[in-house]
C-alpha positions in Angstrom: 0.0 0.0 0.0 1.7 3.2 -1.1 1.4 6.6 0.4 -0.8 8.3 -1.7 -2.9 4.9 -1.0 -2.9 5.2 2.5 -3.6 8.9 2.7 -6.5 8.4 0.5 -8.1 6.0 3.4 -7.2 8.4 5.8 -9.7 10.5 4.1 -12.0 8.7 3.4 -12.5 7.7 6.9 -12.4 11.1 8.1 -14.8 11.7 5.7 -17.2 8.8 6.7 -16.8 9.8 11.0 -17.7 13.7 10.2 -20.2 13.2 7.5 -22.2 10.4 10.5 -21.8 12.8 13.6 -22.5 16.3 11.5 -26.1 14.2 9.8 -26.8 12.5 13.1 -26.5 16.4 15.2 -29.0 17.3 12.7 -31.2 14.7 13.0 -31.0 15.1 16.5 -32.2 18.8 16.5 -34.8 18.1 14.1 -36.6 15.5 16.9 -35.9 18.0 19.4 -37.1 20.9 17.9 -40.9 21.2 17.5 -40.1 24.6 15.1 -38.0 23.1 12.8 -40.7 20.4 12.1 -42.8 23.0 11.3 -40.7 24.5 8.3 -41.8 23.2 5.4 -37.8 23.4 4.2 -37.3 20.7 7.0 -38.7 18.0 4.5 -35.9 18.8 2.2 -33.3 18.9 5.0 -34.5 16.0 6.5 -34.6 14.1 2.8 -30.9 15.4 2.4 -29.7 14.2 5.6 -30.5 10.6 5.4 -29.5 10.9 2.1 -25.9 11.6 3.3 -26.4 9.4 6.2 -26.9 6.1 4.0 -24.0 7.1 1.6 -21.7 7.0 4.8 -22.5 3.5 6.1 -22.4 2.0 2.2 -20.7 3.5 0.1 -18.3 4.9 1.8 -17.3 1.8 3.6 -16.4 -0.2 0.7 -15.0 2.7 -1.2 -12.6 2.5 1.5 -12.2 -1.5 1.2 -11.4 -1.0 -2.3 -8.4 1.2 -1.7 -6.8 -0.8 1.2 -7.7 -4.2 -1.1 -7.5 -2.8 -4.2 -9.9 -5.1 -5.7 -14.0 -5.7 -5.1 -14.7 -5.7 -1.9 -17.4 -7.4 -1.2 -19.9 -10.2 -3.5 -21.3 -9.2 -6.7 -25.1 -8.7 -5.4 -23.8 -6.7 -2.7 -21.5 -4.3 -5.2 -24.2 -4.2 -6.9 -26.7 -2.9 -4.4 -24.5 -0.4 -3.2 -23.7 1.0 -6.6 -27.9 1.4 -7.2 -27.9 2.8 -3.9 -25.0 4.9 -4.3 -26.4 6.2 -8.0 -29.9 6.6 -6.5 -28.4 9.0 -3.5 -26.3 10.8 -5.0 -28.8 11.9 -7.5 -31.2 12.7 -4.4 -29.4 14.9 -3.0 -28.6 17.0 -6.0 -32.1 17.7 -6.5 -33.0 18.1 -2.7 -30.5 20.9 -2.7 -32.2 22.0 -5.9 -35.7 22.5 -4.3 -33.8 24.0 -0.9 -33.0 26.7 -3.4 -36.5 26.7 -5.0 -37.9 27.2 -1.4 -35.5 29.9 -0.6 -36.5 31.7 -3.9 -40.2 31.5 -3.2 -39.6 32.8 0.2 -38.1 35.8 -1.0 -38.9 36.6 -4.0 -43.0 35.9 -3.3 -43.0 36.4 0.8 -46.7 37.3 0.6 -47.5 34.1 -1.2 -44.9 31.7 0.3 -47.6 30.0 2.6 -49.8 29.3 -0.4 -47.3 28.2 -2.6 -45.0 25.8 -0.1 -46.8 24.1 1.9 -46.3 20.6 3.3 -48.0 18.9 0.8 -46.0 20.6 -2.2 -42.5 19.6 -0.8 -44.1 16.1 -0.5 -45.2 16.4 -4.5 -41.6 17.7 -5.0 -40.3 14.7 -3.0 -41.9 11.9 -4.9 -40.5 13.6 -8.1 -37.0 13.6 -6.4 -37.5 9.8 -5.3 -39.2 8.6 -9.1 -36.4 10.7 -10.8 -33.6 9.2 -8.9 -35.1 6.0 -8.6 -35.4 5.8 -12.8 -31.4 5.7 -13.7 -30.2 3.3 -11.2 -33.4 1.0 -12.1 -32.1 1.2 -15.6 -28.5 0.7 -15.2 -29.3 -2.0 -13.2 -31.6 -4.1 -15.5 -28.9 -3.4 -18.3 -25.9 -4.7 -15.9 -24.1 -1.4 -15.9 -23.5 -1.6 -12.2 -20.4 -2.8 -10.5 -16.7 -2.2 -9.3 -14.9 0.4 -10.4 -11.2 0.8 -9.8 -10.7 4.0 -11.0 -12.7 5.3 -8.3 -12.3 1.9 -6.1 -16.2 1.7 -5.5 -19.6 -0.1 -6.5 -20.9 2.7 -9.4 -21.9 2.7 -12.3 -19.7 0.7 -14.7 -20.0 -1.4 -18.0 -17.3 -4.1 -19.0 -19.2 -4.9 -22.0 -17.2 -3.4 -24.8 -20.3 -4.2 -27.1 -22.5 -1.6 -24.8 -19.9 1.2 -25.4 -22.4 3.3 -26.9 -25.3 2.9 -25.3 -23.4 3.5 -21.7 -21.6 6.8 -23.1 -25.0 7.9 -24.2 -26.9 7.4 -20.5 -24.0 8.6 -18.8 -24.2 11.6 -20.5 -28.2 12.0 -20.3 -27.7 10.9 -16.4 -25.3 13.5 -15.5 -27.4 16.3 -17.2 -30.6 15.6 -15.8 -29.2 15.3 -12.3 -25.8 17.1 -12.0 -26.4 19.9 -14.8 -30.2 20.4 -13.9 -29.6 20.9 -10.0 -27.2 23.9 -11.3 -28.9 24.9 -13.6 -31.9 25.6 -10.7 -29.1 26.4 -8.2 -27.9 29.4 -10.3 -31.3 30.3 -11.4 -32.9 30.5 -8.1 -30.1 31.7 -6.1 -29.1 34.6 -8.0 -32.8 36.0 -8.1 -32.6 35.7 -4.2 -29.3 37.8 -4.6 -31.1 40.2 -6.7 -34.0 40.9 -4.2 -31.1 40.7 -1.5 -29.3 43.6 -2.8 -32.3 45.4 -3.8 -33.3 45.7 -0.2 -29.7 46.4 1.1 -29.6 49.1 -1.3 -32.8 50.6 0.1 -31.8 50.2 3.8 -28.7 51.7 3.0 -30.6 54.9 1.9 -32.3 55.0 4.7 -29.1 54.6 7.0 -27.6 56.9 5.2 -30.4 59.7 5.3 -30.4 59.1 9.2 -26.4 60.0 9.3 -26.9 63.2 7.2 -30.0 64.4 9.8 -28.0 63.3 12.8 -25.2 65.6 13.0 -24.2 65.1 16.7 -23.6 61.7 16.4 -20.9 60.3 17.5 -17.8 58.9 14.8 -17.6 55.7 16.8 -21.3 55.4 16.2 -21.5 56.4 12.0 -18.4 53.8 11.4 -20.4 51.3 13.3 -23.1 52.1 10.6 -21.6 51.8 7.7 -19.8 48.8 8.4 -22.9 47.1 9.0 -23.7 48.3 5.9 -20.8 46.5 4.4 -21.5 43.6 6.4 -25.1 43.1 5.3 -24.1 43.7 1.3 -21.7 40.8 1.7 -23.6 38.7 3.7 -26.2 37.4 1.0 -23.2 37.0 -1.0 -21.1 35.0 0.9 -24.1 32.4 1.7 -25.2 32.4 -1.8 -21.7 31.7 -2.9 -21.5 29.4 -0.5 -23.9 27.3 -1.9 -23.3 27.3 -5.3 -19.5 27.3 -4.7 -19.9 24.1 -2.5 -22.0 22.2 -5.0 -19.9 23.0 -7.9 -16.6 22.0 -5.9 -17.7 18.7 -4.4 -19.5 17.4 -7.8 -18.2 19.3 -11.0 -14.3 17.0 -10.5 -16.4 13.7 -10.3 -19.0 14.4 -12.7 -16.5 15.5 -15.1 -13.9 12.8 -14.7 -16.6 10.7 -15.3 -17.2 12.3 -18.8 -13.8 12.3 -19.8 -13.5 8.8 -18.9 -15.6 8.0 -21.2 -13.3 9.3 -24.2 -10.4 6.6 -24.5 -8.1 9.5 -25.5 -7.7 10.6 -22.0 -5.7 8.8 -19.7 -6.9 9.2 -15.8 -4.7 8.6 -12.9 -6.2 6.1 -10.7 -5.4 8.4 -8.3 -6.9 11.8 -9.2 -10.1 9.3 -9.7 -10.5 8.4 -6.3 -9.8 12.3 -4.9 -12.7 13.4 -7.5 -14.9 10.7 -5.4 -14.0 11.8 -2.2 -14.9 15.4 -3.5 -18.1 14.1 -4.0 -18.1 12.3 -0.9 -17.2 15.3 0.9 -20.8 17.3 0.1 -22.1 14.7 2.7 -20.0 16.2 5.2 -20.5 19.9 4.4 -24.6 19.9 3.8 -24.7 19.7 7.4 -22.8 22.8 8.3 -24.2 25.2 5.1 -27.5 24.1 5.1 -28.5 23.4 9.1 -25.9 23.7 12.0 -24.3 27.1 11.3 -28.1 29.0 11.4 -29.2 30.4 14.0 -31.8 27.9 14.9 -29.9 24.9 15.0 -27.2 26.9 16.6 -30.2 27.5 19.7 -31.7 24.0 19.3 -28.3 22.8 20.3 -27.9 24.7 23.1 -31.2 23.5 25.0 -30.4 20.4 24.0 -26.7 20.4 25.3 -28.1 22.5 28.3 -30.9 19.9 28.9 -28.5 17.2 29.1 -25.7 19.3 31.6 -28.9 20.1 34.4 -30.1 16.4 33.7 -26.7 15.4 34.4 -25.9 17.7 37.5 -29.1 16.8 39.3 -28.4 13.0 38.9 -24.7 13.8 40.7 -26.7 16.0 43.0 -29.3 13.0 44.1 -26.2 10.6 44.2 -24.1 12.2 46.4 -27.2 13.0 48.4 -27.8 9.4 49.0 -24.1 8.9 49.5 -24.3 11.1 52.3 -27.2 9.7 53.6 -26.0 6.2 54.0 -22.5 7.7 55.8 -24.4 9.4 58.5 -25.4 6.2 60.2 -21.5 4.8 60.0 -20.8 8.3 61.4 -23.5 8.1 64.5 -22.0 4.7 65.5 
């Protein structure tokens, strides 16, 4: 096992540890938190989140068997269950982010209509289409035998050995990757970048208004206007950053994979076995950063994790409190003797 072999495991595991504990914290705070049930944009999170949750306990497992082994991993039916599942996940959780960003540009964009036009029963139509379009190209590959090991990337995807099938296989490959990968950015950029739009509109206006405030009061104090305007600067680069954020992090984890994957499929290219893997742990890697951009860095997980860490501390210091009670209770009779 060389080096670059073993420092690929290394990440991988990494990988698998802080994509389970970041999608089990949000889990947790969405059974602890009555609110965030409410939001219809939980569905999707939720969706997302066990979405990334099954991708770390099977695909990345044996992804990480095949580097260390360097060969299949496991038997054919159960490469071959892992590469539908890991086809039919992936492609979920492109389009769960996908209608995130749809909810996010209703929200904004249509605030007075949001509550008519997401409710709980809409996310649930747009589920099912995520589920039956995600469901379709694994179902296919499957029934064609265009599932198995890869060792280019070292896991259960989608593969054909059949030399015969060549064309068929560069054809759904391509028509796969554009109607999950392509179409979730396509919708990404769209939707995002209208929400930036409004964003800026209404920074722009509040920024007038701040402004027209500073002008009228003429005793304010410097410390006060500099504090002003850089929370002007703050909130112009605040929609940006988040909306960058997303995109960026989509394009970053999935573009190298999806890619790779194309260029494979020219038998011009050469691809080191190598770089192959690292594109799938880029893709692996939006399983462990979903967590943080989409859930645990807002403010109301941030709070939901507080009463539930504070909830567990007083549970924890009144069970040592009633313990050492009772310990002092059984030394007082020693003590009376």
């Amino acid at each position: 096992m060389s080096i670059w072999e073993l420092l690929l495991a290394v990440v991988v595991v990494v990988l698998m540890l802080v994509a389970l504990l970041a999608n089990v914290l949000v889990l947790m705070c969405f059974l602890y938190s009555a609110d965030i049930r409410k939001q219809v944009p939980g569905l999707f999170i939720l969706n997302l989140t066990f979405c990334n949750l099954l991708m770390a306990v099977s695909s990345m497992p044996l992804t990480l068997a095949g580097i260390i082994y360097k060969s299949q991993p496991a038997g054919d039916q159960v490469c071959h269950a892992v590469g539908f599942l890991e086809t039919f996940l992936t492609t979920n959780s492109m389009l769960s982010m996908a209608a995130l960003s749809i909810d996010r540009w209703i929200a904004v964009v249509f605030p007075l209509s949001y509550h008519s036009k997401m409710r709980f029963r809409d996310a649930a139509l747009i589920l099912s289409y995520t589920w039956l379009h995600s469901a379709s190209f694994p179902i296919v590959a499957a029934s064609l035998s265009w599932v198995g090991f890869h060792h280019l990337y070292a896991s259960c995807t989608l593969y054909s050995k059949r030399p015969e099938d060549r064309t068929q296989f560069v054809i759904f490959t391509g028509v796969f990757h554009a109607l999950s990968f392509l179409l979730s950015l396509v919708v990404l950029c769209f939707t995002y970048l209208k929400v930036l739009k409004v964003a800026r509109f209404h920074c722009k206006r509040i920024d007038v208004i701040t402004m027209q405030t500073l002008v009228l009061l003429v005793d304010i104090h410097p410390s006060v206007r500099e504090r002003c305007l850089e929370e002007q600067r703050r909130r112009r680069q605040r929609a940006t950053k988040k909306i960058s954020t997303f995109i960026g992090t989509f394009i970053l984890c999935f573009a190298p994979y999806v890619i790779t994957r194309l260029v494979e499929l020219s038998s011009v290219v050469h691809i080191n076995a190598h770089w192959g893997i690292i594109s799938k742990c880029l893709a692996y890697s939006k399983a462990v950063s979903d967590p943080f951009v989409y859930s645990l860095l807002r403010h109301q997980y941030k709070k939901t994790w507080k009463d539930i860490i504070n909830k567990v501390l007083k549970r924890s210091s009144i069970n040592s409190s009633a313990l050492a009670g009772e310990a002092h209770g059984r030394n007082l009779p020693q003590l009376n003797e």
